[in-house]
C-alpha positions in Angstrom: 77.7 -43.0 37.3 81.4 -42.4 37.5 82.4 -38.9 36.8 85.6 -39.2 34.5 88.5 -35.4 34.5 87.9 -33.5 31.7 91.2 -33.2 29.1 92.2 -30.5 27.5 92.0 -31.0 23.7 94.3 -28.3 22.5 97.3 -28.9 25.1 97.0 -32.5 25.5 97.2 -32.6 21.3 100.4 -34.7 20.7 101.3 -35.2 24.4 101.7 -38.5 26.0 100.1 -36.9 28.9 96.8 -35.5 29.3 96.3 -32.1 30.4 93.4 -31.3 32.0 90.2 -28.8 31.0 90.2 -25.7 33.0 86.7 -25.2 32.4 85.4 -22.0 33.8 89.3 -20.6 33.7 89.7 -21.1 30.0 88.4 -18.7 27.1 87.3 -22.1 25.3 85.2 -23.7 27.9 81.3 -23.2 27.0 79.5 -22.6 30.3 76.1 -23.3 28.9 77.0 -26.4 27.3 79.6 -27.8 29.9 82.1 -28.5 27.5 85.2 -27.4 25.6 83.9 -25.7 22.4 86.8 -27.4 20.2 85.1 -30.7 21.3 81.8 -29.2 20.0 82.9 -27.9 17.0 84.7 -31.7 16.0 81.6 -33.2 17.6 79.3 -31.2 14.8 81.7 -32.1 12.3 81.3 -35.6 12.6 77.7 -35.4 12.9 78.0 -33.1 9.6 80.5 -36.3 7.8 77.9 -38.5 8.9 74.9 -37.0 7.6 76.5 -36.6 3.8 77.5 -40.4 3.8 73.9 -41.3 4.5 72.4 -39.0 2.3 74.5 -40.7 -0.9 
């Protein structure tokens, strides 16, 4: 399985180039969850979206 660099979500927003994740160096990064915890919280949102349109 091919490993692919983390971006950044908030400084790469409205770049043409990627920025990437600091991880462990950045207040964002989740250590638990190994990810950025703006990518969580859109993640949840869409799962969130999701959930209402089905539920119609």
């Amino acid at each position: 399985m091919k490993k692919s660099i983390p971006i950044c979500p908030l400084m790469s927003a409205g770049n043409d180039i990627h920025n990437v994740c600091m991880q462990e160096r950045c207040a964002w990064y989740l250590n638990n969850l190994e990810k950025c915890s703006v990518y969580v919280l859109g993640y949840n949102a869409l799962l969130n979206v999701k959930t209402q349109k089905e539920s119609k």
